[in-house]
C-alpha positions as CSV (number, residue, x, y, z in Angstrom):
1,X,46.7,60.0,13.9
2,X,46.3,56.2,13.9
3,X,49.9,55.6,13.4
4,X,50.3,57.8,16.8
5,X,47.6,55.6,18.8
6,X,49.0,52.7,17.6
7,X,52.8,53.5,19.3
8,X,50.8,55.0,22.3
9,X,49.5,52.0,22.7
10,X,52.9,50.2,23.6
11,X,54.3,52.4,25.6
12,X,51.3,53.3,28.0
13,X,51.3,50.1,29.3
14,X,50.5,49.9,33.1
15,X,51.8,47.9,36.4
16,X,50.3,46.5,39.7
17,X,50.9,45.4,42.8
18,X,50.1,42.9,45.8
19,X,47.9,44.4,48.9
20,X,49.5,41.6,50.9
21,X,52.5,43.8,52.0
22,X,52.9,47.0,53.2
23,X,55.5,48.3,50.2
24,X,56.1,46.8,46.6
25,X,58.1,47.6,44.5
26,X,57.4,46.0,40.6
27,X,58.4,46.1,37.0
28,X,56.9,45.6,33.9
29,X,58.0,42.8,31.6
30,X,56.2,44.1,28.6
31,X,56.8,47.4,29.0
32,X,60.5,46.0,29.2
33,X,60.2,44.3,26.0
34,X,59.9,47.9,24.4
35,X,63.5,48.8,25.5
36,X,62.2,51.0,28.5
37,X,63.0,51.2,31.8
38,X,60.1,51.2,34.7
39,X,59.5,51.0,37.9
40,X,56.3,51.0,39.8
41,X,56.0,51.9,43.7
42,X,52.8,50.8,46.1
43,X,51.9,51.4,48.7
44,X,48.7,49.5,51.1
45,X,46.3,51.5,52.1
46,X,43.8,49.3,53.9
47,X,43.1,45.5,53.5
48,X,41.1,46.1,50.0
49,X,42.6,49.2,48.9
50,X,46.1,50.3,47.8
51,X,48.0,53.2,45.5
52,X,51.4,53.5,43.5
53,X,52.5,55.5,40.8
54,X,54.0,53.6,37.8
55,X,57.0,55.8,35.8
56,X,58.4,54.7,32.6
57,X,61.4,57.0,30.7
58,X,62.9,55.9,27.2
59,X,65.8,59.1,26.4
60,X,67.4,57.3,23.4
61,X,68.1,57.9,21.1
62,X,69.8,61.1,22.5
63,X,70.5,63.0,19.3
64,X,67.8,64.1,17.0
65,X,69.9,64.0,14.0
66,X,68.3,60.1,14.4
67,X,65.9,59.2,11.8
68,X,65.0,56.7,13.9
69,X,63.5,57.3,17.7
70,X,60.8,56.2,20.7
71,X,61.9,58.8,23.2
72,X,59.1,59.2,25.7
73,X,58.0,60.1,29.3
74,X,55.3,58.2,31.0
75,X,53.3,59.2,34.5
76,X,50.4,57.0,35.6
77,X,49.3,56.9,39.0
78,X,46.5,54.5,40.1
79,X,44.5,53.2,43.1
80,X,43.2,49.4,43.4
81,X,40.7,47.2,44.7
82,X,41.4,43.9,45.9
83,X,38.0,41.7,46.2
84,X,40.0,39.4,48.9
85,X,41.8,41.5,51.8
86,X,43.3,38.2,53.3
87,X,44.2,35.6,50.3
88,X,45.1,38.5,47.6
89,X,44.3,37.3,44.1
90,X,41.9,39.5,42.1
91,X,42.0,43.2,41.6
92,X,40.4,46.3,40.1
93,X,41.6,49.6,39.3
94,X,41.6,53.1,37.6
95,X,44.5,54.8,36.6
96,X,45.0,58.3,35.2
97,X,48.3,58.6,32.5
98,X,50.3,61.5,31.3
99,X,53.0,60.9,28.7
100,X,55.1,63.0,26.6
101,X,57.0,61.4,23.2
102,X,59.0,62.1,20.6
103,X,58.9,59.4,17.8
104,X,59.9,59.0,14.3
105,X,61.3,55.9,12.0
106,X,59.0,53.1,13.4
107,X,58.4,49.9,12.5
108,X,55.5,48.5,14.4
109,X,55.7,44.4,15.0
110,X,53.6,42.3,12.7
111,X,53.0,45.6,10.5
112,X,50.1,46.8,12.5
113,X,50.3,50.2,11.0
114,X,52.6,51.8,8.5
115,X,54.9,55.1,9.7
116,X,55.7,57.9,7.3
117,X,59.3,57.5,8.1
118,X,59.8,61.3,6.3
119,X,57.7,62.5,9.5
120,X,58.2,62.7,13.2
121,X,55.8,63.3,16.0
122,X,55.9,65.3,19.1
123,X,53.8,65.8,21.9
124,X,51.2,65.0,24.9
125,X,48.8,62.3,25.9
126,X,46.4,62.4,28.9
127,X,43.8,59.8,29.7
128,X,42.2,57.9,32.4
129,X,42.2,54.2,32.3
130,X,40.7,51.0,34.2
131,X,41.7,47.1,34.5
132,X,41.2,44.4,36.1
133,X,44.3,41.8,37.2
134,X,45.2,38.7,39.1
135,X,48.1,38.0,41.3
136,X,49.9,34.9,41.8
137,X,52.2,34.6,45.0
138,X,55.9,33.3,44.5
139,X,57.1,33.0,47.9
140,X,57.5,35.5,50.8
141,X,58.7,38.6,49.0
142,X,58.0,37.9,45.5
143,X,54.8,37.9,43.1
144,X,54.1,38.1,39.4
145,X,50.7,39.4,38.2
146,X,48.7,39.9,35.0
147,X,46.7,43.0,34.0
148,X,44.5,44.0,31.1
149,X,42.3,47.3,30.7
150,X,42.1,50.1,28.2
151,X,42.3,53.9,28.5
152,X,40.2,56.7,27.3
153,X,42.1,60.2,26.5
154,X,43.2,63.0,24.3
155,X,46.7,62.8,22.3
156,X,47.5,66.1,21.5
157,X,51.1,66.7,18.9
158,X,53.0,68.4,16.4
159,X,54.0,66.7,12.9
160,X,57.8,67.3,11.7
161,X,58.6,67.3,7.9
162,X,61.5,64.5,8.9
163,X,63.0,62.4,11.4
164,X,65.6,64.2,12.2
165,X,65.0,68.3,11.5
166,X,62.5,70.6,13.4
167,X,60.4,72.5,10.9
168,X,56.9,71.4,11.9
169,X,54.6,71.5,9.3
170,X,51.1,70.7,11.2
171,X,49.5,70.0,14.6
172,X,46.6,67.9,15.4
173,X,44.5,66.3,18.7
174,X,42.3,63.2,18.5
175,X,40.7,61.6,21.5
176,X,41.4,57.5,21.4
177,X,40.7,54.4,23.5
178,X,44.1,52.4,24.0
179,X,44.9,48.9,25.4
180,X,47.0,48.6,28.3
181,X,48.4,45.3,29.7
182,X,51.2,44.0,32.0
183,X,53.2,41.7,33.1
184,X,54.7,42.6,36.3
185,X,57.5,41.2,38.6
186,X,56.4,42.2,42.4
187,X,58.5,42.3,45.5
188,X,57.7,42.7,48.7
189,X,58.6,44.8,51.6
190,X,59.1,43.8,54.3
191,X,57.6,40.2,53.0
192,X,54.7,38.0,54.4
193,X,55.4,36.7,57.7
194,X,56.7,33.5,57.6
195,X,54.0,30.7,59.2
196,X,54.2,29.7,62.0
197,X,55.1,26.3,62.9
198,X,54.1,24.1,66.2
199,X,57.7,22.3,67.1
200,X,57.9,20.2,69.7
201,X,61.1,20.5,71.9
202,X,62.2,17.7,74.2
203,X,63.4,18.5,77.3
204,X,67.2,17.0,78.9
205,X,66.2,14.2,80.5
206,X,67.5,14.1,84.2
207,X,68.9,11.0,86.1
208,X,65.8,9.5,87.8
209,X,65.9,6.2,91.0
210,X,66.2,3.2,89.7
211,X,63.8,1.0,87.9
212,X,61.4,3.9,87.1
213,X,60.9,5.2,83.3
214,X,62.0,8.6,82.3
215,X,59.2,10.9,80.7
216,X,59.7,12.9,77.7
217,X,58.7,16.6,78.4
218,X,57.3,18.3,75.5
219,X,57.0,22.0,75.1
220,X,54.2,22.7,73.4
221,X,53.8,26.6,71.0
222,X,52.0,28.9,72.9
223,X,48.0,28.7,71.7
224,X,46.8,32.1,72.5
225,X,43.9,33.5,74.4
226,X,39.9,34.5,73.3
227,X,37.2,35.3,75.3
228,X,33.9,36.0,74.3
229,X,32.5,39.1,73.2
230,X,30.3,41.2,75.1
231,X,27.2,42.1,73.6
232,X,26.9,46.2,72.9
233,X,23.5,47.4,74.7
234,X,24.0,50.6,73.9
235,X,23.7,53.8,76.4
236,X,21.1,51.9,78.0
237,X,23.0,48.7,79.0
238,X,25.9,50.8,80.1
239,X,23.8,52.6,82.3
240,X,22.3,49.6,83.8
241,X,25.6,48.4,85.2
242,X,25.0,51.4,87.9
243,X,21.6,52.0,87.6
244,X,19.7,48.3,88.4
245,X,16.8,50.5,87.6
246,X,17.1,49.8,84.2
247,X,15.9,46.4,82.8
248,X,15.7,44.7,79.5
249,X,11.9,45.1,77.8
250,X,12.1,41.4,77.8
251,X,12.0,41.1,81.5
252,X,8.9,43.7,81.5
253,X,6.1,42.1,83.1
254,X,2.5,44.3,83.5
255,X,1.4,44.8,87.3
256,X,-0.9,42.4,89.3
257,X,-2.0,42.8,92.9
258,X,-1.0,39.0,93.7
259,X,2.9,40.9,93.0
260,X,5.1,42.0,96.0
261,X,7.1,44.7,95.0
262,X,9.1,45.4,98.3
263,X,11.3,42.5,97.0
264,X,11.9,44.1,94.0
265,X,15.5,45.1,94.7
266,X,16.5,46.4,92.0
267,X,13.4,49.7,92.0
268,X,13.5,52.7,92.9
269,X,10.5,53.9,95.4
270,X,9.1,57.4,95.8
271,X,6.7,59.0,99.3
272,X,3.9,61.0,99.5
273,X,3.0,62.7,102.9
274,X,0.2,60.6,104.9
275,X,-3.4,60.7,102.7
276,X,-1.8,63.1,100.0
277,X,-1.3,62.4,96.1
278,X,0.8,65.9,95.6
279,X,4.9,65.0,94.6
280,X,7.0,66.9,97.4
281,X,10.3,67.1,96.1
282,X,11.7,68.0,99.2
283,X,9.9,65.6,101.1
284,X,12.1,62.5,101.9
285,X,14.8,61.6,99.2
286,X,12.2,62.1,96.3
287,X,14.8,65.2,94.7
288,X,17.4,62.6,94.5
289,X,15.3,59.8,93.3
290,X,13.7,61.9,90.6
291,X,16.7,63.3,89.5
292,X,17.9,59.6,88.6
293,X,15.1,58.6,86.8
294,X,15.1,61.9,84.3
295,X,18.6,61.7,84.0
296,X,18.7,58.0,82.9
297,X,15.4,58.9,80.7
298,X,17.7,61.6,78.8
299,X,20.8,60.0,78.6
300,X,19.0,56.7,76.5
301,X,17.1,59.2,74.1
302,X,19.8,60.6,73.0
303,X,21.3,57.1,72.1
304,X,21.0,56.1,68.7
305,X,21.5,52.4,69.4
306,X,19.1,52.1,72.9
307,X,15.8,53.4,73.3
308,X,13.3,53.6,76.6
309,X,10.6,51.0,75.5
310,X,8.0,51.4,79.0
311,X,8.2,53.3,82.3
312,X,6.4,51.0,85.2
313,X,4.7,53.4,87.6
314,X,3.0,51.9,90.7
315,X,1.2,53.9,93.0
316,X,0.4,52.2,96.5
317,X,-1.6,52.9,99.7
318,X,-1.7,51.4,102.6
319,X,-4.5,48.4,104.2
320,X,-5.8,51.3,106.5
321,X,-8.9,53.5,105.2
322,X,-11.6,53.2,103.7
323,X,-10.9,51.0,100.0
324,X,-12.6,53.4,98.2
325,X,-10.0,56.3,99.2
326,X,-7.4,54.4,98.9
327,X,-8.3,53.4,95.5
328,X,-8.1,56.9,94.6
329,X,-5.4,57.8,96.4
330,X,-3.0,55.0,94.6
331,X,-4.0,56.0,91.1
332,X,-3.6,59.6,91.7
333,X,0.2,59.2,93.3
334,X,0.6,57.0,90.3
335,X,-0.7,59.5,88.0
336,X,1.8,62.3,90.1
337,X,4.4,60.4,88.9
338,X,3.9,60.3,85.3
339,X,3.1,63.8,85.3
340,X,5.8,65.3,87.0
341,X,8.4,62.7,84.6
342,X,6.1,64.5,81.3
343,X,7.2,68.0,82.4
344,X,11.0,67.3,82.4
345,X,11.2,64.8,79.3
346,X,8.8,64.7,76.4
347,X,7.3,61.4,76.6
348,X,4.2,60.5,74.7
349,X,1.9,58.3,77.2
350,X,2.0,55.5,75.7
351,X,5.1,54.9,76.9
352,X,4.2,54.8,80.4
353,X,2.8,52.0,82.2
354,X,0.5,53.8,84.9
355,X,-1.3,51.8,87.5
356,X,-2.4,52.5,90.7
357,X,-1.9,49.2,93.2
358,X,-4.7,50.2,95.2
359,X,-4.6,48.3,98.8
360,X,-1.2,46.4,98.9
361,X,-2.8,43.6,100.7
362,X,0.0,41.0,99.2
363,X,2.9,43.8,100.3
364,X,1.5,44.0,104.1
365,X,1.0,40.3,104.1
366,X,4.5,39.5,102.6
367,X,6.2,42.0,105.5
368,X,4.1,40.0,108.3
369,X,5.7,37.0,107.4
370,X,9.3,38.0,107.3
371,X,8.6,39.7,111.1
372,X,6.8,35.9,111.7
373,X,10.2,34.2,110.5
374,X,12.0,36.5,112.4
375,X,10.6,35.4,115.6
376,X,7.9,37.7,116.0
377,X,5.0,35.0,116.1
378,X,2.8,37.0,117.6
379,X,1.6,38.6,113.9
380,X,1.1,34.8,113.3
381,X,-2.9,35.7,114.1
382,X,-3.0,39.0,111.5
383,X,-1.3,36.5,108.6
384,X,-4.6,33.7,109.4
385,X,-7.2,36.9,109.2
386,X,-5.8,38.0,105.7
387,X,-5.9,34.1,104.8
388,X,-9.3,33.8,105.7
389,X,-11.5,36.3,105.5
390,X,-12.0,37.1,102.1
391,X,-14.1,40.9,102.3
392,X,-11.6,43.7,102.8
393,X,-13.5,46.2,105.4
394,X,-14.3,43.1,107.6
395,X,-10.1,41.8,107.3
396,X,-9.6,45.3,108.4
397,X,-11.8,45.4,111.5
398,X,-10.5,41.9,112.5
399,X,-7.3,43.3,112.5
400,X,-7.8,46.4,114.5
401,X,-9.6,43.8,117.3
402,X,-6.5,41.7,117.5
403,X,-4.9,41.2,121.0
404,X,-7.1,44.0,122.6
405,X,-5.9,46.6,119.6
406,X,-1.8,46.1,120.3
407,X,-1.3,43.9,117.2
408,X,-2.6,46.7,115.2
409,X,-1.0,49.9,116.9
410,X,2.8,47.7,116.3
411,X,1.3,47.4,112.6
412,X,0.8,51.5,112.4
413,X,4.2,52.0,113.6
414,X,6.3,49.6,112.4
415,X,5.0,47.9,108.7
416,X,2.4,50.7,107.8
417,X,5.2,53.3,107.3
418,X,6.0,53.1,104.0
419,X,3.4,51.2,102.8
420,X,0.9,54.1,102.8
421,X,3.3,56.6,101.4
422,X,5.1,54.6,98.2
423,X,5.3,55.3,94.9
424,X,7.5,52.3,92.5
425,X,9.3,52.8,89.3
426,X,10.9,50.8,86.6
427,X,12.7,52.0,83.6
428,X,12.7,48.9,80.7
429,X,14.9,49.6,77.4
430,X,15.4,48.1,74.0
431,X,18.7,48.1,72.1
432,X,19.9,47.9,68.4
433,X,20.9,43.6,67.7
434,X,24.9,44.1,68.3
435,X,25.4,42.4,65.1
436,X,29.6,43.3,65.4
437,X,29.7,41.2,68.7
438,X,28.1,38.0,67.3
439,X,30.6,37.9,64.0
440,X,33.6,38.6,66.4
441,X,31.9,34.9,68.7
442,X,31.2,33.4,65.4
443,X,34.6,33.6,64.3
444,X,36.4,33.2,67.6
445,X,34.7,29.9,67.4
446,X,36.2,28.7,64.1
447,X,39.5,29.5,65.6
448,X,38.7,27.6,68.7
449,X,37.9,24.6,65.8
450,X,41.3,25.5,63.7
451,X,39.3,27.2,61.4
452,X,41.5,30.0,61.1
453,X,41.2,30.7,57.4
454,X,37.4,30.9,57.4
455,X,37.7,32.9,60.7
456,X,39.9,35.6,59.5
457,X,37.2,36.5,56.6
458,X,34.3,36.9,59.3
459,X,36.9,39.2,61.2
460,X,37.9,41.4,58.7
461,X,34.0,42.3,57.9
462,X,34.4,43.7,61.4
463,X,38.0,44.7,61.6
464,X,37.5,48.5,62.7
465,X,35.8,47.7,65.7
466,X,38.1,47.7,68.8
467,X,36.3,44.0,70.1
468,X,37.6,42.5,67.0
469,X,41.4,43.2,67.8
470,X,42.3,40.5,69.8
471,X,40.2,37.5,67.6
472,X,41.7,39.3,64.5
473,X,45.4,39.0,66.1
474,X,44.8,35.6,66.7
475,X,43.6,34.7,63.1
476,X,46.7,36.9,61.6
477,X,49.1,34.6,63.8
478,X,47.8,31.6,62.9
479,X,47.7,32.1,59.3
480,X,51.2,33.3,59.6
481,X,50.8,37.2,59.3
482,X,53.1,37.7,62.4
483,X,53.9,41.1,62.2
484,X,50.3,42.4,61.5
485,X,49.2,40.2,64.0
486,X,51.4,41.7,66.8
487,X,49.6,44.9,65.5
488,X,46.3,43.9,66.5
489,X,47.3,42.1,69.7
490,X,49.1,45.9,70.8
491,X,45.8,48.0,69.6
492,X,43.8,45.5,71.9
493,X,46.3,45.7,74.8
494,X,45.7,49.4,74.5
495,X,42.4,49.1,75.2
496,X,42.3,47.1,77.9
497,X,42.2,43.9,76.8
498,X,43.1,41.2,79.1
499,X,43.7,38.6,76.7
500,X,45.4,40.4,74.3
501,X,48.1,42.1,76.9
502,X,48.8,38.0,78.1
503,X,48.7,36.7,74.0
504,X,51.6,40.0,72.9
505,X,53.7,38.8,76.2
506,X,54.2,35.3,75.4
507,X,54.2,35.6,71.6
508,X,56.7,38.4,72.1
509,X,58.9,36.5,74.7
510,X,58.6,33.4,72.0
511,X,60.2,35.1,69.4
């Protein structure tokens, strides 16, 4: 059985192949040196990853009456790893074998192992085997690479009383280790691109007036196009393009009475009825307003990378009352809110910040002013009470006394409105750090600095992601991968991107 491992061991003898291309096609010159033909064919897979299937067939001699013979039939798929998708050098791999032989009359070199040459041996061997290898590039279609590994499996054959005759006179099966090794000649299909180089072109130069200098044009290659990437906020920051609403945690900011919320813009306000805390749906544009709010409250939930961080609810009355009522009254509205939000969306309470605003002295004074500036100076005299007199049930009774009562009955109908009735709400959010968009900026600007190599092995960490297309196509150009290059730029295109559709136009029309 030794004598059979021994041959195995020459003839299982394994090729690889460069990831760089698409298709290879290689042979192996040691498995040559054994008199028999192979052929390997890969195939990539993905920038670390490719496959092929390695065949090796030996029919001679083709007449058993030959004391002498190393007939066999070899199978041996296998699937690689290449540490480096972009400069392809090192490689692992596993690949299983199947081989059939018929020997007899050996001499093994350097007399490794001595062969009855009265016997002959028939049959199968199957194993599974792993190696490591190195590829060295020859130009644009051609490599040669080294590979060493061994295989574990079970030989499995029939013993012949000669070389030449068929009465078997035993049968055995051993499981072995074997070497493998090779030496393989790769070419490429289609080939690398071929890099790409800047010329310079000067234009005919046209008959000018007299005495003045004729320029040189130059046309310079085509340098193509990267814009930055946009950060991913998640649900939430999508929603926020149409929902102002919505703001960042980081903008959060916990409520003070010295704050005028009227020119917060970007709220959205609920109304009570006059002196009531109970949320009417119907009453106003509450349904629609409410409606909003839960809906944008659901939709971030059920985001993985965005999350609702605090609810702001501010409940307000207005300057007219008693303060004690009003008080109350602003912390219940406030409170309405919260509730009613609870009941449609499972929200814990810490996640709500609930205040009630109490008197919104600094709104009603803030709304005086802008009717001041818009000529209406006669509420010049309700602004200097506010200023000046400090206790709230006297400011109010000033008020009411101003210009014979008509300063404070044009207050009642035109500023008090919606004071007395508001409710205000902020959604603020938190999102997962978009850690794909700063690797595609990082890189984008190492190709802005013709750091194209280092840039392309940032990229290809996020190469799956759609943002990275264009940056990536960039990289592949510049490095001289053309065609998979052109690939990117058209997958980007595809999706909308701007700079891509104007970098696949001109580096299409230059070529």
């Amino acid at each position: 059985m030794k004598r059979i491992s021994t041959i195995l061991t020459f003839f299982l003898l394994a090729t690889t192949q460069t990831l760089a291309q698409k298709v290879t096609v290689s042979n192996n010159l040691l498995y040559d040196a054994t008199m028999t033909p192979n052929l390997r064919l890969g195939v990539r897979l993905s920038p670390h990853w490719s496959m092929g299937v390695t065949g090796g067939y030996r029919p001679w001699p083709s007449s058993d009456e030959k004391t002498t013979k190393w007939k066999h039939l070899l199978v041996s798929p296998d699937v690689r790893y290449w540490t480096d998708s972009v400069n392809v050098h090192h490689f692992f791999g596993i690949n299983p074998v199947y081989a059939h032989y018929n020997i007899s009359g050996i001499k093994l070199p350097f007399n490794l192992y001595q062969l009855n040459k009265d016997r002959r041996y028939q049959g199968d061997f199957g194993g599974i085997g792993a190696f490591y290898g190195y590829s060295w590039p020859l130009g644009r279609h051609w490599n040669i690479e080294a590979a060493i590994g061994a295989i574990v499996g079970i030989a499995k054959y029939d013993t012949y009383e000669c070389g030449h005759c068929g009465r078997k006179v035993g049968d055995d099966k051993k499981v072995m280790v074997l070497p493998q090794a090779a030496l393989n000649i790769v070419y490429n299909i289609p080939g690398r691109p071929r890099k790409v180089k800047e010329e310079v072109v000067q234009a005919v130069v046209m008959p000018q007036e007299p005495m003045k200098t004729t320029a040189k044009i130059e046309q310079k290659a085509y340098k193509p196009v990267i814009s930055p990437v946009p950060d991913n906020t998640g649900r939430a920051g999508e929603l926020q393009k149409s929902n102002p609403v919505l703001a960042h945690i980081s903008a959060y900011k916990p409520y003070d009475r010295t704050r005028i919320l009227r020119k917060d813009k970007d709220a959205l306000y609920v109304h009570f009825a006059l002196g009531k805390s109970v949320l009417d749906n119907n009453f106003r544009e509450n349904r629609v307003t409410l409606d909003r709010i839960v809906d944008i409250t659901r939709q971030i939930m059920a985001d993985t990378t965005s999350s609702v961080q605090k609810i702001q609810l501010v409940g307000l009355a207005s300057v007219e009352g008693p303060i004690w009522g009003n008080e109350r009254l602003a912390q219940k509205r406030a409170m309405a809110l919260q509730q009613y939000i609870q009941q449609q969306v499972a929200l814990p309470d810490s996640m709500f910040d609930t205040v009630g605003g109490g008197e919104a002295w600094a709104e009603f004074r803030d709304q005086l002013n802008d009717e001041v500036m818009a000529g209406n100076t006669g509420l010049q005299a309700a602004i200097d009470v506010i200023d000046h007199e400090s206790d709230l049930d006297m400011r109010e009774r000033k008020l009411r006394k101003l210009d014979k009562g008509r300063t404070w009955q044009y207050i009642k109908q035109n500023i008090l409105k919606d004071q007395r009735n508001s409710g205000y709400i902020r959604i603020y959010y938190d999102y997962v750090p978009d850690q794909a968009a700063a690797t595609i900026n990082e890189a984008s600007q190492l190709l802005a600095a013709g750091r194209y190599q280092d840039a392309l092995s940032k990229l290809n960490t996020v190469r799956n992601d759609e943002r990275a297309q264009n940056a990536l196509g960039v990289a592949l150009w510049q490095t001289g991968q053309k065609e998979e290059a052109l690939r990117c730029f058209r997958r980007a295109a595809a999706n909308g991107n701007a700079d891509a559709v104007k970098n696949l136009n001109a580096l299409t029309n230059e070529n």
